[in-house]
C-alpha positions as CSV (number, residue, x, y, z in Angstrom):
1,X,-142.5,-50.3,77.8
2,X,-141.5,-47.6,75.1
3,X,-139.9,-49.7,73.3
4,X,-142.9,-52.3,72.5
5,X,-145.0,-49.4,72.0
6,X,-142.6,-47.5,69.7
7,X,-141.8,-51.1,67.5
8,X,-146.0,-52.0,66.8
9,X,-146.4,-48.2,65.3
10,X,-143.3,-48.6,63.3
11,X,-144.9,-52.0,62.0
12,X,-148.0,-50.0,61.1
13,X,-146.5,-47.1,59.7
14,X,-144.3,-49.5,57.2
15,X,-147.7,-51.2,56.2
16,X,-149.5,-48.4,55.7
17,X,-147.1,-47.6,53.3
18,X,-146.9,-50.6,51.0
19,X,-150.7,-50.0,50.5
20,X,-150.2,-46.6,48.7
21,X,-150.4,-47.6,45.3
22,X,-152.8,-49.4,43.0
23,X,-152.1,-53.3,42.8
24,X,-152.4,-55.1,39.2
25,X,-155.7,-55.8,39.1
26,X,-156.7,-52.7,40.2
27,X,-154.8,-51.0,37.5
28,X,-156.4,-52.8,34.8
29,X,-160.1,-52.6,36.3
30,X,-159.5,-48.9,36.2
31,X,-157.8,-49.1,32.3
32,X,-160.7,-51.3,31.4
33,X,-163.5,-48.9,32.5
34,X,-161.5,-45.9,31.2
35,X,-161.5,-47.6,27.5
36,X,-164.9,-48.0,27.8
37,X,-166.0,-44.8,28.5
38,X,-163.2,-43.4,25.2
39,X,-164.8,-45.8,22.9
40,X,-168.7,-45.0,24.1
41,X,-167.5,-41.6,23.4
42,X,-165.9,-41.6,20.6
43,X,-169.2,-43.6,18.9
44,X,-171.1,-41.0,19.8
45,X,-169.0,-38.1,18.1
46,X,-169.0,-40.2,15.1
47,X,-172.8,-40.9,15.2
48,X,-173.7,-37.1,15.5
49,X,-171.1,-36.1,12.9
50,X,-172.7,-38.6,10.5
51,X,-176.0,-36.7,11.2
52,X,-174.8,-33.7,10.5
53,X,-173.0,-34.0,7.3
54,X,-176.2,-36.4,6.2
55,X,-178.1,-33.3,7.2
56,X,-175.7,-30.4,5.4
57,X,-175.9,-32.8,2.5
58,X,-179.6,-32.8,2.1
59,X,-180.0,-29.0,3.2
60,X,-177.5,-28.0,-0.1
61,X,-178.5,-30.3,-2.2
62,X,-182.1,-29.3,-1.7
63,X,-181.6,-25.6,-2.0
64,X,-179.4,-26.0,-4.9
65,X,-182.8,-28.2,-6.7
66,X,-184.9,-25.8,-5.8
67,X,-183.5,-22.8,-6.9
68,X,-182.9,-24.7,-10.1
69,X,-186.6,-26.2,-10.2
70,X,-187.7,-22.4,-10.2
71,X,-185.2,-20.8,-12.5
72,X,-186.5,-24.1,-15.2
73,X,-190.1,-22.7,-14.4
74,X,-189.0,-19.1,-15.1
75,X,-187.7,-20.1,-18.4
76,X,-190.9,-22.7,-19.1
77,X,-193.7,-19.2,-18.5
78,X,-191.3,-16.7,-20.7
79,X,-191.0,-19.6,-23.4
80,X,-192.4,-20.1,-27.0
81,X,-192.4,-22.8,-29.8
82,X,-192.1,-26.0,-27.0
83,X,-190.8,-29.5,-28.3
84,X,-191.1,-32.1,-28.8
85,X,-194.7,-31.9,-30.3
86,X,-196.9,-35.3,-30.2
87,X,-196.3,-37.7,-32.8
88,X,-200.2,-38.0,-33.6
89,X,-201.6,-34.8,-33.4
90,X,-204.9,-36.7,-31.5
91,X,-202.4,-37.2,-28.6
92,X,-202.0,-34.3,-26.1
93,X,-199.7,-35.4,-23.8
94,X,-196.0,-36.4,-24.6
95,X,-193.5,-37.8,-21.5
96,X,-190.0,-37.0,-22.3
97,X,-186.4,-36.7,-21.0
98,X,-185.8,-33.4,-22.8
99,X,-187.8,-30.0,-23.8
100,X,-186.4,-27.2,-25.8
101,X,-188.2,-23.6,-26.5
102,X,-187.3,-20.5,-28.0
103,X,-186.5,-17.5,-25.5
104,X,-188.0,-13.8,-25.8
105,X,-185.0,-13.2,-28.0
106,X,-185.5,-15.9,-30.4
107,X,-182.1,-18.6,-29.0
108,X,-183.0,-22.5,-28.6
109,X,-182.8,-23.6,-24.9
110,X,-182.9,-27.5,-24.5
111,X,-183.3,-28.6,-21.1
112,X,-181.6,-32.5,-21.8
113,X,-181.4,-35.1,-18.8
114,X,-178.5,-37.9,-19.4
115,X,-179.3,-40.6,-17.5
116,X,-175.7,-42.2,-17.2
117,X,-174.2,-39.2,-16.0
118,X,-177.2,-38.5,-13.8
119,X,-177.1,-34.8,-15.0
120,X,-179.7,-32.3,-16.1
121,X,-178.1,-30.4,-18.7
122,X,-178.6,-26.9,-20.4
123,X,-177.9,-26.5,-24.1
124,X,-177.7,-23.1,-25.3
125,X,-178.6,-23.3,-29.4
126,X,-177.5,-19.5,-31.1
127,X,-178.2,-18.1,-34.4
128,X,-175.8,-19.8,-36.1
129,X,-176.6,-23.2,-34.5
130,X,-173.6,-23.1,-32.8
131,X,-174.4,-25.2,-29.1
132,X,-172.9,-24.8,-25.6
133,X,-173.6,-27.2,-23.0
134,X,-173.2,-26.3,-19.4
135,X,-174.3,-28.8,-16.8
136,X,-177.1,-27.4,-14.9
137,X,-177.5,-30.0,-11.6
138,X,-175.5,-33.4,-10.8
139,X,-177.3,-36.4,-8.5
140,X,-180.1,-36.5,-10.9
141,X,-181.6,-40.0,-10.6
142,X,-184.6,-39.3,-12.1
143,X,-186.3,-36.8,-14.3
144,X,-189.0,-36.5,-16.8
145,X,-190.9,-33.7,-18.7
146,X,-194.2,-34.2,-19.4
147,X,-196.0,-31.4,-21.8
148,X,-199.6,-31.4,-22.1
149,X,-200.7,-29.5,-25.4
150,X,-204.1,-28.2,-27.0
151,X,-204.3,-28.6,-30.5
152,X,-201.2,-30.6,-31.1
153,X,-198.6,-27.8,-30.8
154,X,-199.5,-25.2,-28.4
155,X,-197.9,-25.9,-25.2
156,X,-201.0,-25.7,-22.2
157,X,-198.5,-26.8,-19.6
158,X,-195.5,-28.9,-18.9
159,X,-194.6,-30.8,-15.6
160,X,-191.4,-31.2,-14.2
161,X,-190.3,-34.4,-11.9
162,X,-186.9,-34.6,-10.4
163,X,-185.7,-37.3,-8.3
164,X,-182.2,-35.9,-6.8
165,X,-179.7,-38.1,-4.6
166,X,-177.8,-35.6,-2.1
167,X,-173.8,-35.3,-2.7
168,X,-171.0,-34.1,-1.4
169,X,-167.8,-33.4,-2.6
170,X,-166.0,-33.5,1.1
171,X,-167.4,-37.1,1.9
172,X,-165.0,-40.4,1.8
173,X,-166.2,-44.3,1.3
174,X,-165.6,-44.9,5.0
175,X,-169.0,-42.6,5.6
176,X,-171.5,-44.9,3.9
177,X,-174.2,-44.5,0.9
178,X,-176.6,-41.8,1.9
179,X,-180.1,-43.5,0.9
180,X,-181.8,-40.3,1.1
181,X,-183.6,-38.8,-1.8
182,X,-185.0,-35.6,-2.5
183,X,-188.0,-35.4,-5.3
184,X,-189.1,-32.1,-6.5
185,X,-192.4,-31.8,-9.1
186,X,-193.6,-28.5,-10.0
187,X,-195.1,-27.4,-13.5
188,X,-195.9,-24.0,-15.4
189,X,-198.1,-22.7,-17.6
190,X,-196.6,-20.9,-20.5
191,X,-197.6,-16.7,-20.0
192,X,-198.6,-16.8,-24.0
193,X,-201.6,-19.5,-22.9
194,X,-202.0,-17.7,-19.4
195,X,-203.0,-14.7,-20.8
196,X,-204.6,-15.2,-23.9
């Protein structure tokens, strides 16, 4: 009787363990759900990476324009002797890509926007008409100065309208166009006309 009892547990123990491991099917279930998960994963670290950098993009890009935006102003109220000047001295108001004025200490500044290079550039005019060119902000996809006058000549204020495109120098082709814009317009009133 110890013998039949002995052989059945022997017969259970040896099933028992054949069932240890994972069969096939199992295995790939388990591999199946497991990519899953990886890839949902990985799409969302590469969704909120694109958000960020989109956002780091704008955030520069947009602190850069402003603090250019408000050094132009600077320059616009300490400036004199404004161009260009209407054409018909009945017009007042005269849309352009450019305006130069004299500083304090009589040199030629020329604010100049290129449109192919999509740059707003600074030209620096001396004494002896010798001109330096510096670019002053890149993205530009837009700009236009418009100077309203009083008499023909005498600057009463000029308006500034920027349309910039955030860049970034770290970004690759493989992160998309960023179709975000940034428009800045601001305008200043010469201190000569302010006070007078």
């Amino acid at each position: 009787m110890n013998e039949h009892t002995i052989a059945p547990n022997r017969a259970g123990r040896s099933r028992r363990n054949h069932r240890r491991g994972f069969n096939l099917v199992e295995l790939l279930i388990a591999l199946a759900i497991t990519a899953a998960l990886l890839s949902a994963t990985m799409m969302a670290l590469h969704a909120s990476f694109n958000a960020y950098q989109s956002t780091t993009e704008a955030a520069s890009t947009h602190t850069i324009s402003r603090l250019v935006m408000n050094r132009m102003l600077t320059l616009l109220r300490t400036g004199q002797d404004f161009g260009p000047t209407p054409v018909d001295p009945m017009d007042s108001v005269v849309d352009s890509n450019y305006i130069e004025f004299f500083t304090a200490n009589g040199q030629l500044i020329t604010l100049d926007w290129v449109a192919p290079d999509q740059t707003l550039y600074v030209v620096l005019t001396d004494e002896f008409n010798v001109e330096t060119t510096y670019p002053l902000l890149e993205g530009v996809t837009d700009c236009s100065f418009t100077l309203e006058y009083e008499l023909g000549y005498k600057l009463h204020r000029a308006t500034i309208d920027m349309t910039i495109v955030p860049d970034d120098n770290m970004s690759v082709s493989l992160d998309g166009t960023n179709e975000r814009v940034i428009r800045l317009v601001a305008s200043a009133m010469p201190r000569m006309i302010a006070y007078e």
